[in-house]
N, C-alpha and C positions, 0 to 999 in steps of 0.2 A: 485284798492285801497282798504285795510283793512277798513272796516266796524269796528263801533268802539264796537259792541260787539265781535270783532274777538279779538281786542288787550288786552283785561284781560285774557283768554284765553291763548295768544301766550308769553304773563308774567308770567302766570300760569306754562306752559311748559318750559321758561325760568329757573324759579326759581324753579322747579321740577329738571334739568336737571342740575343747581348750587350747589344745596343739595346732588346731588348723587357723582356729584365728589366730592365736600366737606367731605363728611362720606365717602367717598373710599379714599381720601389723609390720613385723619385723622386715622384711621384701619390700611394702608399702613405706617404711621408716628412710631404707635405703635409697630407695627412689627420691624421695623427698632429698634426700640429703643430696643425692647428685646434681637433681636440680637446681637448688641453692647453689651448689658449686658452678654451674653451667651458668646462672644469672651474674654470680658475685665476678667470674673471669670475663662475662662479656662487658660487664659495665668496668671493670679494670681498660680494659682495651677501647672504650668507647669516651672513657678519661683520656686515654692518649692521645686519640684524634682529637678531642678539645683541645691539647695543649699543643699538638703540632697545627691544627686550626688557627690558635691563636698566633702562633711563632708565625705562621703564613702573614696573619691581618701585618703584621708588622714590617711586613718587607714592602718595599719601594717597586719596584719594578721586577727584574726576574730572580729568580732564584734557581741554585743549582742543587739537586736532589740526588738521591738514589731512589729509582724510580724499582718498585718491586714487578719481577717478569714472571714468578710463581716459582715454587720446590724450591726455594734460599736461593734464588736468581737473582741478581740487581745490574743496571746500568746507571750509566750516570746520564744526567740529563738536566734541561732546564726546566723550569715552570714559568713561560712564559707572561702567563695572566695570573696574578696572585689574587686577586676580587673577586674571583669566580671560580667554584670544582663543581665537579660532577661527582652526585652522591646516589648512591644502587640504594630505593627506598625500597627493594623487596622483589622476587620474581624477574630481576634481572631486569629491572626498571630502572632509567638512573635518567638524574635531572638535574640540570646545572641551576644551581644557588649560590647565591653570595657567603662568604665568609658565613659572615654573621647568621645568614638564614641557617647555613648548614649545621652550626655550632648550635643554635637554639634545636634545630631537627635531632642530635643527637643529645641534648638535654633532656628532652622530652622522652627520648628513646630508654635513657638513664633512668630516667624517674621513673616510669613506667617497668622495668627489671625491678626498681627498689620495691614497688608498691605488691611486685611476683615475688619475691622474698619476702614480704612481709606474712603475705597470704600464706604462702608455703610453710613458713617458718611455724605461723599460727596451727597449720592442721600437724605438721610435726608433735607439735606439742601434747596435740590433743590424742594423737597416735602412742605417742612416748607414753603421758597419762592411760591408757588405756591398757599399754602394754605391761606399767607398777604395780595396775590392780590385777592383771590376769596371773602373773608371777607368784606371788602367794599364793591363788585359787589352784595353780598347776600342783605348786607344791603340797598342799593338803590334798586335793585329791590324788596325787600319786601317793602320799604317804598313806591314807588312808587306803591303799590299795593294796599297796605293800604289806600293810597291818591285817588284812582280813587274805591275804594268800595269795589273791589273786594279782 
C-alpha cells in the first residue's frame, strides 16, 4: 500500500508526464498548422501559373513578358515560342513541355498538396482531440495537487 507521502510524489510525476505531452501535442499542433499553410500558399501560386499557362495557350505567336531575373528584378522581353516552356520538375531538372502538358504537370502537382492537406488537416484533428482530453486531466490533477499541499 502507497504511503501517503508516496502519493504527492506519484501526482507530481503524473502531472510531470501530462505537461510533456501537453507541450509535445501542442509544438506538434503548430507544426501541423504551418504545414497546411506551406501547402495552401504553394498550391495559391501553382493556380497562378495555370492561369498565366493558360493566358500563354492563347497567344498567336510572340508574346511580350516581364521576364523575372530574381530579388524583384524584371526585364522585358519576348516569348518567342508560346507552345512550348520549360518546367523545373525538382532537383533543378527542367524539361520542355507543351502548354497543356505542363498545365496538366502542375494539376497534378495541385491535387497531390490538396490530398497533404487533407492528411495533415486529419492528424491535426486527432492532435487538437487529444489535446480537449488531456486539458481537464491537467486541470484535476493540478487541482488535486494543490488540495493535498503539495
Amino acid at each position: 500500500m502507497a504511503s501517503q507521502a508516496d502519493r504527492p510524489r506519484i501526482a507530481r510525476e503524473d502531472v510531470t508526464k501530462l505537461v510533456a505531452e501537453w507541450q509535445y501535442l501542442q509544438s506538434l499542433a503548430e507544426v501541423l498548422k504551418q504545414r497546411i499553410d506551406i501547402a495552401t500558399a504553394a498550391i495559391s501560386e501553382i493556380e497562378n501559373t495555370i492561369q498565366a499557362l493558360e493566358e500563354l495557350g492563347k497567344a498567336a505567336d510572340e508574346v511580350e513578358a516581364l521576364i523575372m531575373l530574381g530579388s524583384s528584378a524584371y526585364a522585358r522581353g519576348k516569348i518567342t515560342d508560346t507552345k512550348k516552356i520549360l518546367v523545373n520538375i525538382g532537383s533543378n531538372i527542367v524539361v520542355e513541355k507543351t502548354v497543356d502538358e505542363a498545365k496538366k504537370y502542375f494539376e497534378s502537382r495541385a491535387d497531390d498538396l490538396r490530398r497533404v492537406i487533407a492528411e495533415t488537416q486529419q492528424q491535426l484533428a486527432s492532435v487538437s482531440a487529444r489535446l480537449a482530453k488531456l486539458e481537464p486531466e491537467l486541470r484535476k490533477v493540478a487541482e488535486a495537487q494543490a488540495s493535498s499541499g503539495g
